[in-house]
C-alpha positions, -999 to +999 in steps of 0.1 A: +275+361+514+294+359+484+272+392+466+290+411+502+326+424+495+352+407+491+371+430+478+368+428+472+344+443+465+335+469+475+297+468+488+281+483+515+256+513+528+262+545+521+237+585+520+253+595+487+234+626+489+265+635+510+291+627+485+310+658+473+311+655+438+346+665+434+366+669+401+333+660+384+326+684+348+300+691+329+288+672+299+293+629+298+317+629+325+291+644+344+265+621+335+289+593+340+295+608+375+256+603+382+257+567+369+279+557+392+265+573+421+230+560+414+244+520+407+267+525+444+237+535+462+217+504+444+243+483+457+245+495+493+206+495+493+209+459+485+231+451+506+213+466+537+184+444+530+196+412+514+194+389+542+196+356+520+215+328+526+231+308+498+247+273+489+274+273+462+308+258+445+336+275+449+369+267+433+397+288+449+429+290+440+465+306+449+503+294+441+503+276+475+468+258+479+444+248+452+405+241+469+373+230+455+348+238+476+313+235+489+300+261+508+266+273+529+262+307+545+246+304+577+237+329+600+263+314+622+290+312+598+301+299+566+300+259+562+327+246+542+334+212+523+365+204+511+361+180+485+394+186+468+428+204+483+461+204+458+445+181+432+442+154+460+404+143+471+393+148+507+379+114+518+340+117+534+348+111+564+376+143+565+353+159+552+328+156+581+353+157+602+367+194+593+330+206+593+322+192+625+354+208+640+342+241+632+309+239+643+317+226+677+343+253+682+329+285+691+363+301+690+364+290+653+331+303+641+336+338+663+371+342+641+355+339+609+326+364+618+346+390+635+373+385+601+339+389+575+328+416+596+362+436+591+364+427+556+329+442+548+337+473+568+366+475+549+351+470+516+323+497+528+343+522+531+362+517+497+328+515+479+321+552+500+352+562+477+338+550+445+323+586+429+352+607+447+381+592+439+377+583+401+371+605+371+346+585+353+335+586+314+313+563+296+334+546+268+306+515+257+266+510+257+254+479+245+226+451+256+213+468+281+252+476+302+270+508+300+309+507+301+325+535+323+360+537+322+378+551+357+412+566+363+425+580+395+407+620+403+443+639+409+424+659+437+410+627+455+435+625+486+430+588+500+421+595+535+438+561+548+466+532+538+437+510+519+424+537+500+460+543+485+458+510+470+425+518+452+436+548+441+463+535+425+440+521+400+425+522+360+402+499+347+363+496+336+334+492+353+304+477+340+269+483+351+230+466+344+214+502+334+181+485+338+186+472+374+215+495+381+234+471+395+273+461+393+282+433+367+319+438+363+346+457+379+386+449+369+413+472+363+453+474+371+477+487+392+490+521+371+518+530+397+537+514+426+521+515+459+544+513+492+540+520+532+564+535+551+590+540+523+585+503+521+589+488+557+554+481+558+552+465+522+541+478+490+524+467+454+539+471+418+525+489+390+512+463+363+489+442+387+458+433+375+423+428+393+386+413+377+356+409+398+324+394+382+289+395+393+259+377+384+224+377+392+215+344+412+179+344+417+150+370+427+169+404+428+203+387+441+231+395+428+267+373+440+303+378+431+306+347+410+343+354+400+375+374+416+406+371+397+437+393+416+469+394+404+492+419+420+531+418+422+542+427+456+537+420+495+513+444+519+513+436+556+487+457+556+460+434+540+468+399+558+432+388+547+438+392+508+455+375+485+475+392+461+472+366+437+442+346+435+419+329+411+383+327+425+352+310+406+322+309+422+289+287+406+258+262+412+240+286+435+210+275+456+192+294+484+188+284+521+163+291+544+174+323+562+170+305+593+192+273+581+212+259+611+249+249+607+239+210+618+217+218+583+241+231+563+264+203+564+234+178+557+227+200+524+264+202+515+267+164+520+239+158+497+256+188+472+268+167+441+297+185+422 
């Protein structure tokens, strides 16, 4: 689902009753501390139980490929139709024809699960990180969302290679205090990042991330923008891009029991 991490992002299920509250003070940063603990666990709640299915238009793009998309989460897989790849349009009949390969290759749809199903681990366990490895304080209130602004705990100790990365970060987060849910999350790169001295890769200070989220329909929330922007080349992280634009709109439901013979009948009939 696009709402799940991508992250990007940085959802998943978590007993935050176990979270040590470390380097957390008294006073606002302490409140702050609690905020953020009680809009993760909303997040990972809904997460556990969203089992929606959803039809959107995705325009994705990086400095070598440029895609406009349809797409229909299935329990399957995800559907995709290319309408448009480097400014060029895909003709119908492509179009069919990439879908079709996917769905009659089991090899194809198996790759794609067993990559989302990495990613969302992955993304679980940074979300776990959230209250630990930040010092939070609330800089904004305003229409309903608090602004808390994040910089790295100096007693967090990233307990893997990924979580060095996300330590490494600054930024704001921005959360729905009636719902308390996630709307925003962006911040930079505040020092260089590197594995293995550097065999392995590493990121530059300065790089920039933005992730937007929007509520789509009931109590469904979807990452409806991702905007990543970091100098630099990880080995580590062969799934993300480090410099991507990502705009995601036009959502519609499916039927959580929608077929991938289906979902290319309703992306056909999707009208950009």
């Amino acid at each position: 689902m696009p709402g799940r991490p991508y992250l990007h992002c940085v959802l998943g299920i978590l007993c935050l009753s176990g979270v040590p509250r470390t380097g957390q003070a008294m006073g606002d940063e302490g409140n702050s501390h609690t905020i953020v603990q009680q809009a993760v666990a909303t997040e990972l709640t809904a997460d556990r139980n969203d089992h929606t299915h959803w039809l959107y238009f995705e325009v994705d793009k990086k400095p070598d490929k440029a895609v406009s998309q349809w797409v229909a989460e299935t329990a399957h897989g995800n559907l995709k139709r290319v309408v448009e790849q480097n400014g060029q349009k895909v003709p119908e009949t492509q179009q069919r024809k990439s879908m079709d390969s996917f769905s009659q290759d089991p090899d194809q749809v198996a790759k794609q699960r067993k990559n989302e199903q990495h990613d969302d681990a992955q993304a679980t366990e940074l979300l776990k990180l959230l209250p630990q490895a930040f010092v939070w304080t609330k800089t904004d209130e305003a229409d309903g969302n608090i602004t808390l602004h994040f910089k790295p705990n100096p007693q967090f100790h990233p307990p893997d290679w990924e979580s060095r990365v996300f330590a490494a970060m600054e930024g704001d987060m921005v959360v729905d205090m009636a719902e308390h849910r996630i709307v925003s999350l962006k911040g930079k790169m505040i020092r260089d990042v590197k594995f293995l001295g550097g065999l392995l890769g590493g990121l530059k200070a300065g790089g920039t991330f933005d992730v937007e989220r929007r509520k789509t329909g009931g109590n469904e929330w979807q990452i409806t923008e991702t905007h990543v922007h970091i100098q630099g080349r990880a080995l580590l992280f062969k799934s993300i891009s480090e410099n991507e634009d990502d705009v995601k709109t036009k959502f519609k439901e499916l039927s959580a029991d929608v077929s991938l013979h289906q979902a290319e009948d309703d992306l056909m009939h999707a009208a950009s």
